[in-house]
C-alpha positions in Angstrom: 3.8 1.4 -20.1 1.1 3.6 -18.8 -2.3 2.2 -18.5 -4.9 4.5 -19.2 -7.4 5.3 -16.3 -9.9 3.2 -17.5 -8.2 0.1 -17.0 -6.8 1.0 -13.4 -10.2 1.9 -12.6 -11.6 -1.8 -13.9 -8.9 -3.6 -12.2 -8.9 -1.3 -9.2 -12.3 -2.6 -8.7 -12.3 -6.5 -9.5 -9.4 -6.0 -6.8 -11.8 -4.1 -4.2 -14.4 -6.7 -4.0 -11.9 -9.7 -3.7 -11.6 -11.1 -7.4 -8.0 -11.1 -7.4 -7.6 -13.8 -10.6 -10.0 -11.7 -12.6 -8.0 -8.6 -11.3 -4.6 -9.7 -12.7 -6.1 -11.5 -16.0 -8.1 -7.9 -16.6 -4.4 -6.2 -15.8 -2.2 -8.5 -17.9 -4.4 -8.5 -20.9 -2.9 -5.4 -21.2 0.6 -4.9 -20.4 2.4 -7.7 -18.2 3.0 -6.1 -14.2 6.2 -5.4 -14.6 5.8 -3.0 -17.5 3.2 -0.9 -15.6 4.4 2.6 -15.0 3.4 5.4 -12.4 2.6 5.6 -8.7 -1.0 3.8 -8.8 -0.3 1.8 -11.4 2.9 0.2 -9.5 1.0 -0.1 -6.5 -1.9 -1.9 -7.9 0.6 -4.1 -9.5 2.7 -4.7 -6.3 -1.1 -6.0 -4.4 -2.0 -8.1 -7.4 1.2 -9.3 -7.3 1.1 -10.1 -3.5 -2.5 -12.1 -3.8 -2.0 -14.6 -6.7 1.6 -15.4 -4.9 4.0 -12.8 -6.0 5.0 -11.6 -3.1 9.0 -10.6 -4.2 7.8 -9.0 -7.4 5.1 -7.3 -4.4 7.9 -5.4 -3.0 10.1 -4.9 -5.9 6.4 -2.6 -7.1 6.0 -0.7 -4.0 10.0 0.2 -4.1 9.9 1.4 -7.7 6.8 3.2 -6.6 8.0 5.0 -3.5 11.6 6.1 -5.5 9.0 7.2 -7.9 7.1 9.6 -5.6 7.1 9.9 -2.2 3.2 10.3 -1.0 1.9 8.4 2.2 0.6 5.3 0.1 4.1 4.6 -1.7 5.5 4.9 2.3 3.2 2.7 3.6 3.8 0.0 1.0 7.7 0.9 1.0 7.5 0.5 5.1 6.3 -2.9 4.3 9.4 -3.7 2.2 11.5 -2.5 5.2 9.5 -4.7 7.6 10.2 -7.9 5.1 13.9 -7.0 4.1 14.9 -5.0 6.8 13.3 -5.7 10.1 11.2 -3.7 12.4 13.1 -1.5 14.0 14.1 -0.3 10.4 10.6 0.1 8.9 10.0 2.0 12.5 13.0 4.0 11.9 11.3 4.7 8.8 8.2 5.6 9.8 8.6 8.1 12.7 10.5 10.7 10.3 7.2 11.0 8.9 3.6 12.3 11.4 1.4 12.5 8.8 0.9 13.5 5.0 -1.8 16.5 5.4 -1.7 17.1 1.9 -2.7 13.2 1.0 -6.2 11.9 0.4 -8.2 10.2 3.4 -7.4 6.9 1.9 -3.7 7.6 1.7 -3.4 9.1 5.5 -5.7 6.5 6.9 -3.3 3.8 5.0 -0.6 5.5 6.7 -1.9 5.4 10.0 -2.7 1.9 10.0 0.6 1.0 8.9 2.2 2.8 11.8 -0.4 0.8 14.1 0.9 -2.5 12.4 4.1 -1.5 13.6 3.5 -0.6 17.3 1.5 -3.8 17.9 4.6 -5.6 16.6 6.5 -3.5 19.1 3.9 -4.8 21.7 2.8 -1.0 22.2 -0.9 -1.5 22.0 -2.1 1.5 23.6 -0.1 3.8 20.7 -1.0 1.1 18.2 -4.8 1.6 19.0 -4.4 5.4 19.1 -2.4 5.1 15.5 -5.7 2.9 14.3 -8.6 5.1 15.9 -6.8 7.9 13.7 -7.1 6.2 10.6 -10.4 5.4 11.2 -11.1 8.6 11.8 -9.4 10.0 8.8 -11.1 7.6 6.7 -14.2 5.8 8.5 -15.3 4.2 4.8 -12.7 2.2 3.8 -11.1 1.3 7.7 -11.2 -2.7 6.6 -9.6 -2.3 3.7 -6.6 -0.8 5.8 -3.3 -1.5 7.4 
């Protein structure tokens, strides 16, 4: 089902400033997780899903939503699959195929970015990790908590 703007936007924001009950009772008063359709939508679902303690049905979104379209948030979410099913070396397999997404929003790049950082700090590389973070920063100096 696709869920008009309006609703993403409402539920995009009771997410944002940490009211993740309210968040999932304002997103299944419409259509139940599962049965959201798109790339946003999926996504949003997968993080709702993944704070009121849906973490399989978390990475079962962000899959659906990275077969769906292949942008730098729907590879960020889909590294974090990797990284749960797959390992580390996997997700870092994953991620060095891809440098950046110039043609993504801040957000999405600075998402990106802090993903990559998550993974060199698991690798113990601190010095790239920091580098990898200082960029997403950079890209998006707004929204650098809400990253990674």
């Amino acid at each position: 089902m696709q869920i008009p703007v309006e609703i993403l936007s409402q539920v995009q924001s009771l997410y944002d400033r940490g009211l993740h009950c309210q968040a999932y009772q304002t997103a299944i008063a419409h259509a139940p997780l599962s049965e959201w359709r798109g790339t946003s939508a999926r996504i949003l679902a997968g993080r709702i899903a993944l704070q009121v303690g849906g973490q399989r049905r978390d990475y079962a979104y962000h899959l659906w939503a990275w077969h769906g379209e292949k942008s730098a948030t729907t590879a960020a979410y889909y590294g974090r699959f990797l990284v749960a099913r797959q390992g580390l070396l996997r997700a870092w397999e994953f991620a060095r195929t891809i440098e950046d997404w110039p043609e993504a929003i801040d957000r999405e790049r600075a998402e990106w970015w802090a993903f990559r950082a998550r993974l060199l700090s698991e690798f113990r590389d601190f010095d790239a990790a920091l580098r990898c973070l200082q960029q997403a920063i950079a890209i998006d100096p707004k929204n650098y908590r809400k990253i990674g």
